[in-house]
C-alpha positions as CSV (number, residue, x, y, z in Angstrom):
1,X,13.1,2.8,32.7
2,X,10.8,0.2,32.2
3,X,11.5,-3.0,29.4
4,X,9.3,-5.2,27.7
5,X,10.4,-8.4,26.4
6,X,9.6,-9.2,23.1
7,X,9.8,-13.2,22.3
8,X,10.0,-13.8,18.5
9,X,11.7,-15.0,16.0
10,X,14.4,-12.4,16.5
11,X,13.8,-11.6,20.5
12,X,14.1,-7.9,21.4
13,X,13.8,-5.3,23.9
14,X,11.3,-2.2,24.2
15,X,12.8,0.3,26.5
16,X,10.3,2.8,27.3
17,X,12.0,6.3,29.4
18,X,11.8,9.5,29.5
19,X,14.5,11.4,28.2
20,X,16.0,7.8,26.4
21,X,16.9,10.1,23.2
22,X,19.9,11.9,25.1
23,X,21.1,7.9,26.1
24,X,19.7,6.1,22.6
25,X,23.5,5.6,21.3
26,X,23.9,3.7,24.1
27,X,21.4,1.5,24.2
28,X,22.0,0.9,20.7
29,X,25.6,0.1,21.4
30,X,24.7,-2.2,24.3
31,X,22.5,-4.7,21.2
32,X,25.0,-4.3,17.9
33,X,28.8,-4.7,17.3
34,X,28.3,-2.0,14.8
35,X,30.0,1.6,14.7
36,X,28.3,2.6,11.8
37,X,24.5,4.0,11.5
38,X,22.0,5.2,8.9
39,X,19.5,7.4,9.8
40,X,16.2,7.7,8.5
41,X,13.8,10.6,10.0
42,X,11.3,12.9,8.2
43,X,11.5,16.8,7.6
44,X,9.8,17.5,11.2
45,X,11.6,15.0,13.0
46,X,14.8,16.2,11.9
47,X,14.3,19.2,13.3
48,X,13.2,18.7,17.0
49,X,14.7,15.3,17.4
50,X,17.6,14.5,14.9
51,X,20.3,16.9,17.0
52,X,19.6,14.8,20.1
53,X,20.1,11.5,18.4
54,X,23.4,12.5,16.8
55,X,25.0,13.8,19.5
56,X,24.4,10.6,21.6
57,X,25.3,8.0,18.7
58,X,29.0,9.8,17.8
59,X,29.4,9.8,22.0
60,X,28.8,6.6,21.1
61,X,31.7,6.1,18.8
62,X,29.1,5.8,16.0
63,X,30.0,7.1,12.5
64,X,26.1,8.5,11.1
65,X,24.6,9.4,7.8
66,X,21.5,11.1,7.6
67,X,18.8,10.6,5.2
68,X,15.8,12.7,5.7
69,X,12.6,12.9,3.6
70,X,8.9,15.0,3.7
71,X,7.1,13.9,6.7
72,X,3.4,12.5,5.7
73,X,2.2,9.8,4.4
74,X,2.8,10.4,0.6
75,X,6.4,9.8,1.4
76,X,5.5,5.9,2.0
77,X,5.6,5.3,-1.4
78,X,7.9,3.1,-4.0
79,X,10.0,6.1,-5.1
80,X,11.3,7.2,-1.7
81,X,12.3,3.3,-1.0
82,X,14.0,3.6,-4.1
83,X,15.5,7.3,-2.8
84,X,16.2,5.2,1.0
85,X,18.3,2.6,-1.3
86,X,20.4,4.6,-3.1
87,X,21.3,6.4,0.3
88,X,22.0,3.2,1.8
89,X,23.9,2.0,-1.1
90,X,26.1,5.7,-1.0
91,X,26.8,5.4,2.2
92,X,28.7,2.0,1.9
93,X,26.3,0.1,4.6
94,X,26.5,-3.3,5.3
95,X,25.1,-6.2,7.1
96,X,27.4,-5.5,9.8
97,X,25.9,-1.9,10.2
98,X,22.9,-0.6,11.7
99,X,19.8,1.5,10.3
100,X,17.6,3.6,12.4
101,X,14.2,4.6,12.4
102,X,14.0,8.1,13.9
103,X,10.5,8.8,13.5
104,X,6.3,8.3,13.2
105,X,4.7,5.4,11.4
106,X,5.7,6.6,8.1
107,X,9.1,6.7,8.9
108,X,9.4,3.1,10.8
109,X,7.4,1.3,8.5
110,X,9.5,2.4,5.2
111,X,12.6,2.3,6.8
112,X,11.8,-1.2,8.2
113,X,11.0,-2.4,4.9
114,X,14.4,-0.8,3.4
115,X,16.1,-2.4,6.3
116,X,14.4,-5.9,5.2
117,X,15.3,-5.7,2.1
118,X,18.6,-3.9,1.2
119,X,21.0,-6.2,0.7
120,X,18.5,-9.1,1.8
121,X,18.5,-7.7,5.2
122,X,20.0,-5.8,7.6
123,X,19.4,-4.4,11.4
124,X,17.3,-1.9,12.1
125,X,16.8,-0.2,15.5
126,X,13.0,1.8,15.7
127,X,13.5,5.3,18.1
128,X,9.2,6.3,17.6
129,X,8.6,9.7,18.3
130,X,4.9,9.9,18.3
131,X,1.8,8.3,20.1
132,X,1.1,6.0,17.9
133,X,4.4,4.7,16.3
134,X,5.3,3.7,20.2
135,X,2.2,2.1,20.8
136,X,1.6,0.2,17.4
137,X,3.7,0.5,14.4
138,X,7.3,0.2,16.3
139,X,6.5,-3.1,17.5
140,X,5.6,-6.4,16.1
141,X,7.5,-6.9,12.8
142,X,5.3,-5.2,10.2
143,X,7.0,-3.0,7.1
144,X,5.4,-1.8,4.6
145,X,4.6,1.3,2.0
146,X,1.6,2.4,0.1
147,X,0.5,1.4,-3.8
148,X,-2.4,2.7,-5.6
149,X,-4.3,-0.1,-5.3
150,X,-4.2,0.5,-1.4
151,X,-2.8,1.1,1.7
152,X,0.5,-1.4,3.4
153,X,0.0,-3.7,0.6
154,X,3.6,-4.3,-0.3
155,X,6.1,-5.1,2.7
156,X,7.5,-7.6,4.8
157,X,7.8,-8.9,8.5
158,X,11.2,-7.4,10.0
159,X,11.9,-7.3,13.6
160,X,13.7,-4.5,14.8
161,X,16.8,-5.1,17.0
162,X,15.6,-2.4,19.4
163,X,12.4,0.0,20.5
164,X,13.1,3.1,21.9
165,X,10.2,4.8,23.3
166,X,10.7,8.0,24.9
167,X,7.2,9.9,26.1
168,X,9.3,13.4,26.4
169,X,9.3,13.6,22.6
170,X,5.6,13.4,22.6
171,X,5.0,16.9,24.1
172,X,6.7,18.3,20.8
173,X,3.5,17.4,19.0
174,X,1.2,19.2,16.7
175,X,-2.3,18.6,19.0
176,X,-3.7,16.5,15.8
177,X,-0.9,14.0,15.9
178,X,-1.1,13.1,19.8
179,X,-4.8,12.7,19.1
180,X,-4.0,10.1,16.5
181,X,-2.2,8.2,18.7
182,X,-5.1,8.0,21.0
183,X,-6.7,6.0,18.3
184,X,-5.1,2.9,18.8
185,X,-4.8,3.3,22.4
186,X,-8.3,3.0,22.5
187,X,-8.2,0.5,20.2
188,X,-6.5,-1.8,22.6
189,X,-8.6,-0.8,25.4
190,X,-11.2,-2.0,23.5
191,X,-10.1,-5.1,22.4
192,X,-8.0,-7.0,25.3
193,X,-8.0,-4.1,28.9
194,X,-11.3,-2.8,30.0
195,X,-9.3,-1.3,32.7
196,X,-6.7,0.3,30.4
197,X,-10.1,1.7,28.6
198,X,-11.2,2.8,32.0
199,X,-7.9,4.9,32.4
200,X,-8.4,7.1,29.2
201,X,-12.4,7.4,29.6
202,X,-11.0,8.9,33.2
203,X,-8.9,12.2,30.9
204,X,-8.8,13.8,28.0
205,X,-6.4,15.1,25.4
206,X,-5.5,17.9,27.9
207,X,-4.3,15.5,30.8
208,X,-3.4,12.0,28.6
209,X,0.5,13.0,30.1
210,X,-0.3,12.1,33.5
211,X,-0.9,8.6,32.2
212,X,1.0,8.1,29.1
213,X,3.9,6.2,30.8
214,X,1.3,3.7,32.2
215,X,-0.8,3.6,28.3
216,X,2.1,3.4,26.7
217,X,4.0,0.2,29.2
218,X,0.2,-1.5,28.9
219,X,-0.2,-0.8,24.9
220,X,3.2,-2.3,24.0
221,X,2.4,-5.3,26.5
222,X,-0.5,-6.0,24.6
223,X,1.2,-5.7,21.2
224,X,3.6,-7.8,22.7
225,X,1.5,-10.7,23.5
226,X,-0.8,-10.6,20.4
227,X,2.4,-11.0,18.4
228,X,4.3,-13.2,19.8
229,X,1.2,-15.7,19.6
230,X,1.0,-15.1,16.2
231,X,3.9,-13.4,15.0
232,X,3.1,-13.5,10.9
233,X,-0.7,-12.3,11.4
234,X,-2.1,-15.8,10.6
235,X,-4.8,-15.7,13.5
236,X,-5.2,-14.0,16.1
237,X,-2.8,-10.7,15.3
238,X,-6.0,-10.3,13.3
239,X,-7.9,-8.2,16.1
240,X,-5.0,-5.5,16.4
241,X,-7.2,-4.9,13.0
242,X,-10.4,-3.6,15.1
243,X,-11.4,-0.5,13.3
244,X,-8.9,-0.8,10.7
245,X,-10.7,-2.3,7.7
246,X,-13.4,0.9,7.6
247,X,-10.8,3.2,8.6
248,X,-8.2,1.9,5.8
249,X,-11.0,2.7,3.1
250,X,-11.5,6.4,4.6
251,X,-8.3,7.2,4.4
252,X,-8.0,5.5,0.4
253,X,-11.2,7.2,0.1
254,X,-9.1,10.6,1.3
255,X,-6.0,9.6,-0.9
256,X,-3.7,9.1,2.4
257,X,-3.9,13.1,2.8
258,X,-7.2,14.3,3.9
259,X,-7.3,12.1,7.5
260,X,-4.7,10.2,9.7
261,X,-4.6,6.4,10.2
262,X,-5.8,7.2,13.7
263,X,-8.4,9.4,13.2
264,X,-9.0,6.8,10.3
265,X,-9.1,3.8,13.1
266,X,-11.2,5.7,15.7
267,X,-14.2,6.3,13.0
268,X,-13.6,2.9,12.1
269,X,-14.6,1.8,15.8
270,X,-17.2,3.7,16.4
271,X,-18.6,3.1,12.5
272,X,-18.3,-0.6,12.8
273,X,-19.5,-0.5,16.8
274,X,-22.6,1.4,15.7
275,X,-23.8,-1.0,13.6
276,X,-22.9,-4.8,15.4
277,X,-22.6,-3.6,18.7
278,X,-24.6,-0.6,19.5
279,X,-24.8,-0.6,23.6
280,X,-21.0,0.1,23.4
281,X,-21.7,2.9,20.9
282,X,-21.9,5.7,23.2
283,X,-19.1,4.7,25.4
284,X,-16.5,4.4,22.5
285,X,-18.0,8.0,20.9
286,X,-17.7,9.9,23.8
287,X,-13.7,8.1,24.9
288,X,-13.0,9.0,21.3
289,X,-14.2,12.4,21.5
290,X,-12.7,13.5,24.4
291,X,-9.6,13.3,22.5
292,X,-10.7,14.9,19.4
293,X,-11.5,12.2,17.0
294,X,-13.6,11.9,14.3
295,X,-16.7,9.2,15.5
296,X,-17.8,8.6,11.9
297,X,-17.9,9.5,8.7
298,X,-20.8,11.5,6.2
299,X,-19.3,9.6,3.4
300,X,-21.6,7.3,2.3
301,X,-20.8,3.3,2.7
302,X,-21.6,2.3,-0.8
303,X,-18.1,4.6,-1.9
304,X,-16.4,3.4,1.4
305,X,-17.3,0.0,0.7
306,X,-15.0,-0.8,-2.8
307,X,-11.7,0.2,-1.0
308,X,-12.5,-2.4,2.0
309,X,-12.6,-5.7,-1.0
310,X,-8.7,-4.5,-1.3
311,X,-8.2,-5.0,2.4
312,X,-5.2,-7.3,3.2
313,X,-7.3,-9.0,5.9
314,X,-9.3,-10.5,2.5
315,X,-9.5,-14.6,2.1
316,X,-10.2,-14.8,-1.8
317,X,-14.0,-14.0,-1.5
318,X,-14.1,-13.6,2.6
319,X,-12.9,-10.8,4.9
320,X,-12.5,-10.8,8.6
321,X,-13.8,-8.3,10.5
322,X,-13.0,-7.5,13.9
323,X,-16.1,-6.9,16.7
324,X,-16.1,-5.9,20.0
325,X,-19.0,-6.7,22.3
326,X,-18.2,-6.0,25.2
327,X,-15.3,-3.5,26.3
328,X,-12.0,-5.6,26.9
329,X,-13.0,-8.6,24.7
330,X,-13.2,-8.9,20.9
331,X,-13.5,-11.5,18.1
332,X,-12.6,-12.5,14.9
333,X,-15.6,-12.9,12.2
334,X,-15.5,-14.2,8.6
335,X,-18.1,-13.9,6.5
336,X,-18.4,-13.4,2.7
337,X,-17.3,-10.3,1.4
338,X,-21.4,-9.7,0.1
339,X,-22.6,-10.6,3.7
340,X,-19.7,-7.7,5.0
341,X,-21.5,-5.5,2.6
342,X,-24.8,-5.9,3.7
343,X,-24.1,-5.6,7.2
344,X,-22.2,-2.0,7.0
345,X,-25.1,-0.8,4.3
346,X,-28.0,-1.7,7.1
């Protein structure tokens, strides 16, 4: 097993083993007082991994509930938090009592904001069981669901109690969804490891398990020190963002259904690469490609465009954008929202 220390306002571990499902009641014993669990997982999830997770919280001397929901990303929305409340609410927890995220992004960011909010907060414990949930959304605090005016705009910082990331429960997935995971791996190549970059340019999507232990320990261990620098994304949290402002208008360009927030991230890159930074260009397209992401988009940047002056990362008529010029170092740029424009439309 390998751990990760996580220093912030509320300190916690990331335990990152294979085969941790079979043992997650314990490790969840080992950080509450609590005997009592909600569990919160998606319609796939429930199937391959839910049985698993059971069986090791009531060895535990757990008592569980079970709330499960339609995996994708239409099910981050205000009237499944409301659906997570009431099941909270019917299944008598309290502060004393633990919730757990059994799931993909989706799942750990709504339940997160759930857990921050019902009754003004209570633990949660994140168990991510794809790529990119382990390597990004599990760790660092943020909640959040979907609106119509845009994507993560209503949530809250909540630290789980726990991460538990276990690399078996990768090999269940749908080819698509590992390669959205390699999104933000090579996101954090890109901005902070040149090494860790070198490491995935070196396979491919048919050979990314004889390193994931290594991407995954390295990935987290970046997250780690980005946020606990800047916990409440006030600075420099900012360049976990690379990619994210173009790829957070394709996917409101999509509606959240027609590409993933990987896929979405990894177009981002290479759209936002091409244009500030094109001697990286190649490099990022063909690390991208080997695992079967998207390198750009044919929709043009005037429709793209609108969806980015929602971004969160706005500053009343500013937005920062994230730029990497070199693989393994990035920066954070502000410019007006007009100068943004003019620089994607060039």
């Amino acid at each position: 097993m390998k751990k990760i220390s996580v220093k912030t306002s509320r300190p916690y571990e990331v335990l990152i083993e294979r085969g941790a499902l079979a043992k997650s009641g314990e490790y969840i014993a080992q950080v509450t007082g609590s005997r009592k669990a909600a569990i919160i997982t998606d319609d796939n999830v429930e199937k391959y991994h839910l049985p698993t997770v059971l069986d090791s919280m009531k060895k535990a001397g757990f008592e569980c509930s079970v709330y499960a929901f339609p995996h994708g990303e239409q099910s981050k929305c205000l009237e499944n938090l409301g659906n997570i409340f009431d099941f909270l609410c019917d299944s008598g927890i309290t502060r004393s009592d633990i919730v757990v995220a059994l799931g993909g992004g989706v799942v750990g960011d709504i339940t997160g904001f759930a857990a921050a909010s019902y009754l003004r907060g209570v633990d949660f414990v994140q168990i991510p069981t794809t790529l990119l949930a382990q390597v990004d959304s599990s760790v660092g605090g943020k909640t959040a669901i979907d609106i119509k005016g845009g994507k993560n705009l209503v949530g809250a910082f909540k630290q789980p109690a726990l991460v538990i990331c276990d690399s078996d429960t990768l090999k269940t997935l749908p080819e698509e969804v590992l390669s959205e995971g390699m999104g933000e791996c090579i996101k954090y190549g890109m901005i902070r490891d040149g090494k860790l970059f070198e490491l995935m340019e070196s396979h491919d999507l048919d050979t990314v398990d004889d390193i994931m232990d290594e991407m995954v320990y390295k990935c987290v261990d970046i997250k780690r020190q980005v946020v606990e620098n800047d916990e409440f994304d006030r600075g420099e949290r900012m360049i976990l963002n690379f990619g994210h402002t173009l790829g957070h208008a394709l996917e409101g360009w999509h509606k959240y259904t027609g590409i993933s927030h990987g896929a979405g991230v990894a177009a981002g890159m290479c759209m936002i690469t091409d244009k500030l930074a094109p001697q990286l260009s190649d490099r990022l397209k063909k690390c991208c490609a080997a695992y079967k992401l998207p390198t750009g988009s044919d929709i043009p940047m005037s429709e793209l465009l609108p969806f980015c002056s929602k971004d969160k990362k706005n500053e009343k008529k500013d937005i920062n954008y994230i730029i990497c010029k070199e693989i393994g170092k990035c920066e954070i740029v502000k410019v007006p929202f007009t100068e943004f424009c003019r620089l994607m439309e060039g």
